[in-house]
DORO-820512 format. One line per 10 residues: their letters; for each residue x, y, z of C-alpha. Coordinates in steps of 0.05 Angstrom, whole numbers, plus 5000, padded with zeros to 4 digits. Layout:
DORO-820512
a) X Y Z ~ ...
end
This chain:
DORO-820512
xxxxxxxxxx) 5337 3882 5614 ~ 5288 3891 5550 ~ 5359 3920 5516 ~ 5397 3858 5531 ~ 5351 3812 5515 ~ 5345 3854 5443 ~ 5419 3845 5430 ~ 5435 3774 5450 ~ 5370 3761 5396 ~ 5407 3805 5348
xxxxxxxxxx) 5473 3777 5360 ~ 5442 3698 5351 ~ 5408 3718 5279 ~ 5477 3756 5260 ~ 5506 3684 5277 ~ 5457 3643 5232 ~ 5472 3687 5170 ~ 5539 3650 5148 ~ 5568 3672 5083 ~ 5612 3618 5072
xxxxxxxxxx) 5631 3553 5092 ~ 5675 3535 5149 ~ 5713 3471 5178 ~ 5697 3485 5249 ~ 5639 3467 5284 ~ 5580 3492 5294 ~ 5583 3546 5360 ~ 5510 3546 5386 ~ 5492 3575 5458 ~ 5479 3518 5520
xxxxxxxxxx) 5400 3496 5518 ~ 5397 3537 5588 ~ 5430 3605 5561 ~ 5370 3634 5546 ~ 5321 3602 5600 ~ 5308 3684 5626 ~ 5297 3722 5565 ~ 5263 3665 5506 ~ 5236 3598 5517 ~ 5294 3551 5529
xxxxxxxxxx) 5343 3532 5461 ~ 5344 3460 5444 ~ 5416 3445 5411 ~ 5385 3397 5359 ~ 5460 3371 5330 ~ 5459 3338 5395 ~ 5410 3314 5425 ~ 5376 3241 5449 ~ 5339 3199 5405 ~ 5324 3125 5373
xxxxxxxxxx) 5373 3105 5319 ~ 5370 3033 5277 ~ 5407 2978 5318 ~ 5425 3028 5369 ~ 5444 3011 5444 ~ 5379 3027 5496 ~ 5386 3008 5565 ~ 5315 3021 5577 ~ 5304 2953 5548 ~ 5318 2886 5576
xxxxxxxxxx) 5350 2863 5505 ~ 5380 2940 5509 ~ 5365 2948 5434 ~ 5326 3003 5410 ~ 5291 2963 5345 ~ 5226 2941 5379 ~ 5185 2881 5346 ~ 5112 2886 5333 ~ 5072 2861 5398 ~ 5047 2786 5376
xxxxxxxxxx) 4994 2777 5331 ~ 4984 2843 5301 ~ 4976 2854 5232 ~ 5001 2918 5196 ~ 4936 2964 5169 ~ 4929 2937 5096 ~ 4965 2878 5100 ~ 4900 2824 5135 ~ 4902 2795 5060 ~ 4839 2755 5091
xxxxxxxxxx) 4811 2725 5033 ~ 4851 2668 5020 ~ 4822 2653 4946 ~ 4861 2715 4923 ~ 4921 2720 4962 ~ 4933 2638 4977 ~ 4892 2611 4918 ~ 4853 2562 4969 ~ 4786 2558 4976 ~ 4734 2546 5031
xxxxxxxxxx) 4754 2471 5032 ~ 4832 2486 5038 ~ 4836 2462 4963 ~ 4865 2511 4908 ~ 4812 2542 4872 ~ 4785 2523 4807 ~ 4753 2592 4786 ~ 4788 2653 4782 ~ 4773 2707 4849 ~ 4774 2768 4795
xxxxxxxxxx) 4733 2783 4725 ~ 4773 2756 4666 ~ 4782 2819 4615 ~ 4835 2833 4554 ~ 4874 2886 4603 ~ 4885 2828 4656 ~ 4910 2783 4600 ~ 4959 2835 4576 ~ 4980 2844 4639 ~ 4992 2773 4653
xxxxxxxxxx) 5030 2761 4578 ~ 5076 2830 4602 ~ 5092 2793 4668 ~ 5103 2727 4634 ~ 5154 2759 4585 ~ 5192 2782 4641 ~ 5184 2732 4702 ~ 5170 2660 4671 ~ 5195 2669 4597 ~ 5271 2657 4609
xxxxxxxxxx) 5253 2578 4636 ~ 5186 2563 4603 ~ 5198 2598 4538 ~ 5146 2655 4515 ~ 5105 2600 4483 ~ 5102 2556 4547 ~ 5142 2497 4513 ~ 5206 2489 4577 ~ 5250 2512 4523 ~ 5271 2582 4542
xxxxxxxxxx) 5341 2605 4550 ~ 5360 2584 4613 ~ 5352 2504 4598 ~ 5381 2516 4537 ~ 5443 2534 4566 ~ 5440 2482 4615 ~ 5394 2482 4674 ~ 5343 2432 4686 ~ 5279 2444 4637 ~ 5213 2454 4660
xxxxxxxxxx) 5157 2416 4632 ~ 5116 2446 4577 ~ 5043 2478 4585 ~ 5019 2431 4543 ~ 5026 2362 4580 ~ 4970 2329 4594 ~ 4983 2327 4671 ~ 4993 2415 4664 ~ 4927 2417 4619 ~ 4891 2392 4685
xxxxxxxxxx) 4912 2447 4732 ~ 4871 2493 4753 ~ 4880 2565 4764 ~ 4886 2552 4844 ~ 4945 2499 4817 ~ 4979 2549 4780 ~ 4977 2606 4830 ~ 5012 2564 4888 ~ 5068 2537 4845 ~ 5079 2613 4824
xxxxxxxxxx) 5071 2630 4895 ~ 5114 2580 4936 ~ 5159 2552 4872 ~ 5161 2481 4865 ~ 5233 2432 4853 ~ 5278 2475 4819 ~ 5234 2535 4804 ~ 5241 2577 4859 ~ 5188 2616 4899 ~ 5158 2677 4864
xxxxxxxxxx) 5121 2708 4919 ~ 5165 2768 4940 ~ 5179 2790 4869 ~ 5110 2788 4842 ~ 5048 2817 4876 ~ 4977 2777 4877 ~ 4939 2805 4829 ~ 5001 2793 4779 ~ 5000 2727 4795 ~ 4929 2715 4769
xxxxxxxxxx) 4943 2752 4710 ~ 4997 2706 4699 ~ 4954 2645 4712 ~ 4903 2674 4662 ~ 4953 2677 4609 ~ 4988 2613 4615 ~ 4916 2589 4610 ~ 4901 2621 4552 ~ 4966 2596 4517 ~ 4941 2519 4535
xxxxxxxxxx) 4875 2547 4511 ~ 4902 2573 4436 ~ 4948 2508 4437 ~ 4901 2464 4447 ~ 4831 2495 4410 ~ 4799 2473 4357 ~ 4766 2515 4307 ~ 4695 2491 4338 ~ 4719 2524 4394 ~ 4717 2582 4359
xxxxxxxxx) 4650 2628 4362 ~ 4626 2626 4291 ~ 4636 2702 4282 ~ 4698 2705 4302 ~ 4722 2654 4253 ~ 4729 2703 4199 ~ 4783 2742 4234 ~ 4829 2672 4235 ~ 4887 2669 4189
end
């Protein structure tokens, strides 16, 4: 029995050494061949599982994509504080400080993101004259008017977030913490726009052209 057992285990590795390729398919032995000599073979080109809209009776709605039980969140994804990720505060009004530490690198990052996200409409000075108006679509108002110069950062975060007339929404394309960093930079255009040289600290004055 130990001999027969031996060859049909010498005859299935011969099997699995193919030299070339072939047309025909696969021969592989019946999951219950082998039930007296190995533990049982599991012919894995065929066998039952969950596939992406796939039919499953066990199911009253016979689908086999499930949907998350109500009111679970994925792990990661609370996004409970609702200064950064809504730009609201504790009084459901849109924050007038910033959740995060201003530095150069977020300002970079904001002017990078600007370039590429809000420069085509609002031009990469903030005036509404970027390309896209110029070749005929509805101009955006400029940074600079008075009633823009009176938003807040909480303001600017919700238009980027949920769009506002013909801008459209922003969220999906551009995480949180870029949309601060674009708030902080619009701000700081407004900010160089609109300065005076009293608003510049005295020894920093030397370094103005």
């Amino acid at each position: 029995m130990r001999r027969h057992s031996m060859l049909i285990l010498a005859v299935l590795a011969l099997a699995g050494c193919r030299g070339g390729t072939s047309e025909e398919p696969p021969v592989l032995p019946p999951p219950k061949a082998l039930d007296h000599y190995i533990l049982p073979v599991t012919n894995m080109n065929d066998q039952p599982k969950y596939t992406a809209q796939g039919k499953n009776d066990f199911w009253p709605d016979a689908s086999d994509n499930r949907l998350p039980p109500e009111n679970t969140v994925a792990r990661g994804a609370l996004k409970a504080d609702p200064a950064f990720y809504r730009g609201i505060g504790a009084d459901g009004q849109p924050v007038t400080e910033y959740p995060m530490e201003l530095t150069p690198a977020l300002l970079a990052r904001g002017q990078e993101r600007y370039d590429i996200y809000c420069s085509a409409c609002h031009d990469r000075t903030g005036s509404g004259q970027g390309l896209v108006p110029k070749r005929g679509w509805i101009a955006p108002p400029s940074f600079y008017d008075q009633r823009l110069l009176g938003f807040g950062p909480g303001q600017f975060f919700q238009v980027i977030s949920q769009g506002v007339r013909t801008m459209p929404a922003y969220a999906k394309q551009i995480p949180e913490a870029d949309r601060w960093a674009i708030v902080a930079y619009i701000q700081a255009l407004q900010t160089a726009a609109t300065a005076s040289l009293d608003d510049v600290p005295a020894e920093q004055r030397t370094n103005l052209r």
